[in-house]
C-alpha positions in Angstrom: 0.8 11.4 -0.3 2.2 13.4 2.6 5.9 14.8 2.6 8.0 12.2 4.1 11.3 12.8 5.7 14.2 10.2 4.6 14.7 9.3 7.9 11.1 7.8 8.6 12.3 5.0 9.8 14.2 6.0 12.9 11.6 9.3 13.6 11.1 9.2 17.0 7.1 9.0 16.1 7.7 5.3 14.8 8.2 4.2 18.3 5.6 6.8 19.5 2.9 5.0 17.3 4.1 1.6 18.3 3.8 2.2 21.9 0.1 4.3 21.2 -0.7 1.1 18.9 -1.6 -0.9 22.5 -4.4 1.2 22.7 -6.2 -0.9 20.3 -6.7 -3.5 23.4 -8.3 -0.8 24.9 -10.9 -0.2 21.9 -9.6 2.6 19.8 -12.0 3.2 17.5 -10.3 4.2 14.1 -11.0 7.7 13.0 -13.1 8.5 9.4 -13.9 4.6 9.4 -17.2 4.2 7.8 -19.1 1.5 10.0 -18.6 -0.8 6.7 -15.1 -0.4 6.6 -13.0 -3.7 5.8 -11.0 -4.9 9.0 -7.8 -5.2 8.2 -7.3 -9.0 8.8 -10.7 -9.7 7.4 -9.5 -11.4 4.1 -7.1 -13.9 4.6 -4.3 -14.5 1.4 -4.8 -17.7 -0.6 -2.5 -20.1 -0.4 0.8 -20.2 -1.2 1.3 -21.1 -4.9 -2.6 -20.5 -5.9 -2.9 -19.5 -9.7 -5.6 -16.7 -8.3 -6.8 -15.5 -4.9 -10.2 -17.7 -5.5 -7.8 -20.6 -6.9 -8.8 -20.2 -10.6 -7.1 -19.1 -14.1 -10.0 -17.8 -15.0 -9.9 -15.1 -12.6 -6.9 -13.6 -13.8 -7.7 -10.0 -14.4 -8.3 -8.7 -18.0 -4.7 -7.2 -19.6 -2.6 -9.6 -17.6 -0.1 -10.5 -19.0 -0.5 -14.5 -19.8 3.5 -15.0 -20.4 4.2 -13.9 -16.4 5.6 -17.0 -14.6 3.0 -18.7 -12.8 4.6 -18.6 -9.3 4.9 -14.9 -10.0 1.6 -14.1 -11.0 0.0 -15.9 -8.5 1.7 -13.6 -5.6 0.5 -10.7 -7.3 -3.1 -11.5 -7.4 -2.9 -12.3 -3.5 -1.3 -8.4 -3.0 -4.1 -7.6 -5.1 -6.9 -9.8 -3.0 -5.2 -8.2 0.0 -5.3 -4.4 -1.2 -8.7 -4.9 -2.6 -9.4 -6.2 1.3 -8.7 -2.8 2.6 -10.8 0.1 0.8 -12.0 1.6 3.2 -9.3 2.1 5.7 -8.6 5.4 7.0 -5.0 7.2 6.1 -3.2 7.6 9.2 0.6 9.2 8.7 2.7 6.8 9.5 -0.1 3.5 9.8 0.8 -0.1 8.6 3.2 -2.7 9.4 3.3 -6.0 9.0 0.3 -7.1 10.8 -2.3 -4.9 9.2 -3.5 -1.3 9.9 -2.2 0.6 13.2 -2.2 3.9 14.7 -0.6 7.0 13.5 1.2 9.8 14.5 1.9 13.6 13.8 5.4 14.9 12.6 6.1 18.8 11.8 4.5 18.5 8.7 2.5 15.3 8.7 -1.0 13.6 9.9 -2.9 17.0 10.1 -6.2 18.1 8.5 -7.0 21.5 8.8 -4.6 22.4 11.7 -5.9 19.1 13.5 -3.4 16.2 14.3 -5.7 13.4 12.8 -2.4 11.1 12.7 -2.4 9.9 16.5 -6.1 8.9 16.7 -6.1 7.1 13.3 -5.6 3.2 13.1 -5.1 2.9 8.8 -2.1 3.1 6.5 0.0 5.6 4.9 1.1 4.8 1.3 4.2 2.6 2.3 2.5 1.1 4.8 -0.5 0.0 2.7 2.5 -1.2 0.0 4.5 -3.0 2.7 1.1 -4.7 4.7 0.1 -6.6 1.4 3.5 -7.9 0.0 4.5 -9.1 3.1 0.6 -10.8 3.6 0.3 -12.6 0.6 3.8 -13.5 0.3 3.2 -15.2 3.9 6.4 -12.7 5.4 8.6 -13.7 2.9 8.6 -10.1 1.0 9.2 -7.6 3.5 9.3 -4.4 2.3 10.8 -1.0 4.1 8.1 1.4 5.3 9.6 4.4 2.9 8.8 5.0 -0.8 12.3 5.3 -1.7 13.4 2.3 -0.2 10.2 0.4 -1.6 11.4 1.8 -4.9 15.3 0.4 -4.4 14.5 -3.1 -3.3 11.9 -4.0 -6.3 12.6 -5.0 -9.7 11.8 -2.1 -12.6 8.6 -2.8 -14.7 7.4 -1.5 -18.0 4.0 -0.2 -18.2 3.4 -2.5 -21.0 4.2 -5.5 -18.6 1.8 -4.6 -15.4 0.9 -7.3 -13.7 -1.4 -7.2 -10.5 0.6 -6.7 -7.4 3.0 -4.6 -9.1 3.8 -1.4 -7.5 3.2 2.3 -9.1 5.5 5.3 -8.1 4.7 9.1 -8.5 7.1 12.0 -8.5 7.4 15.4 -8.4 9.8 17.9 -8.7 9.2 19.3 -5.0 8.7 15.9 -3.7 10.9 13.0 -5.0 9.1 9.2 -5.2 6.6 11.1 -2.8 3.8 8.4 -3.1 3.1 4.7 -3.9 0.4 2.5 -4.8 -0.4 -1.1 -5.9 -1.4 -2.4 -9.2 -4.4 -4.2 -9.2 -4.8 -5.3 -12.6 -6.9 -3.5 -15.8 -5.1 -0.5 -15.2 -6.5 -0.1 -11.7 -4.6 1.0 -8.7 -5.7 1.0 -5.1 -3.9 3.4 -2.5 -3.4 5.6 0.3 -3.5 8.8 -0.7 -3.8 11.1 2.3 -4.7 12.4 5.9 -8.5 12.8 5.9 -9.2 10.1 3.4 -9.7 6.7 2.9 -7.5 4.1 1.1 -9.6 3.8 -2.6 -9.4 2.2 -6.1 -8.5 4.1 -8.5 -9.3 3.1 -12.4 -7.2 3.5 -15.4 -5.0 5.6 -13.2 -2.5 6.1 -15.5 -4.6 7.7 -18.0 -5.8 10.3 -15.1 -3.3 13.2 -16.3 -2.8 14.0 -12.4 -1.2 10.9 -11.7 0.6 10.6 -15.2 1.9 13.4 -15.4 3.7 12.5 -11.7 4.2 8.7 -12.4 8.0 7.8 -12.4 7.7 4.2 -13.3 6.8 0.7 -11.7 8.5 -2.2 -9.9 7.9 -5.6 -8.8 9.1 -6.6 -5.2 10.3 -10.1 -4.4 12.5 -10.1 -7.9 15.9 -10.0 -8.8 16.7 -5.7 -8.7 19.5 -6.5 -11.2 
């Protein structure tokens, strides 16, 4: 829930990370990764037009809404399977992509903690990234999300609270900082994100009852629907 500029995507530190992200083969270790961290590829999504991510009804998460179309709910449980897979990954400005976790980087303003750039020696997710990593997972590629709030915000279909389903994504806002964060909707009110340098992505519960995040949150969508 760092400032992010609008032009992320062509920042010159995208392709700095990308080209940094082959020292994984070399055996970066990812920074403020408990040694029980979830890998990011640990948890693979369930197939394609599975009722749950175990394959059962009854799993549906309590407050569900039973009416969703069954296609529909089903790809939001996997995002949720897949979000739920990666508590414990470290923020890194700048992290995720389509195949999982990757390294960070620093901008003028980003990936520090306490004067320290934490961003390019950290293998997790920023918020987008965590957002963008699970859609397009447990859609199998089909839902491929931009790695910026706004856009994420732009390409999804609006939500009303009353209609959360898991999978669904939750957007915050502030005056100084515009649709400056992003997390996924999990089910029961619950939301798991990545909130910022020097933590780790988390659950969570009954977020929008937390008056920090209501009093920023500026509404949900649902990717991979009609915007309208």
């Amino acid at each position: 829930m760092e400032r992010r500029s609008p032009d992320r995507d062509q920042d010159p530190g995208v392709g700095r990370r990308r080209l940094l992200g082959l020292a994984l083969g070399a055996g970066l270790v990812p920074a403020l990764a408990p040694a029980s961290a979830p890998a990011a590829h640990a948890t693979p999504a369930a197939p394609r037009g599975s009722a749950t991510a175990t394959g059962s009804r009854a799993d549906t998460p309590t407050g569900t809404p039973t009416d969703a179309p069954t296609d529909a709910l089903g790809l939001g449980l996997r995002v949720a399977a897949v979000a739920t897979a990666q508590i414990g990954v470290p923020y890194a400005w700048g992290g995720g992509d389509r195949l999982g976790a990757s390294l960070g980087f620093c901008d003028d303003e980003n990936g520090y903690l306490n004067g320290v750039c934490l961003g390019e020696k950290t293998v997790g997710f920023d918020c987008s990234g965590l957002s963008l990593y699970c859609w397009y997972r447990a859609s199998d590629g089909d839902v491929e999300l931009g790695h910026y709030t706004v856009a994420q915000f732009h390409r999804s279909a609006p939500v009303e609270r009353s209609a959360l389903a898991p999978g669904d994504l939750l957007f915050f806002s502030r005056p100084d900082a515009p649709l400056h964060h992003v997390g996924i909707h999990v089910g029961n009110g619950a939301m798991i994100h990545a909130e910022r340098t020097g933590t780790l992505v988390a659950r969570v519960e009954n977020v929008l009852d937390v008056p920090r995040w209501a009093g920023e949150f500026a509404g949900a969508r649902r990717p991979g629907q009609p915007v309208g």
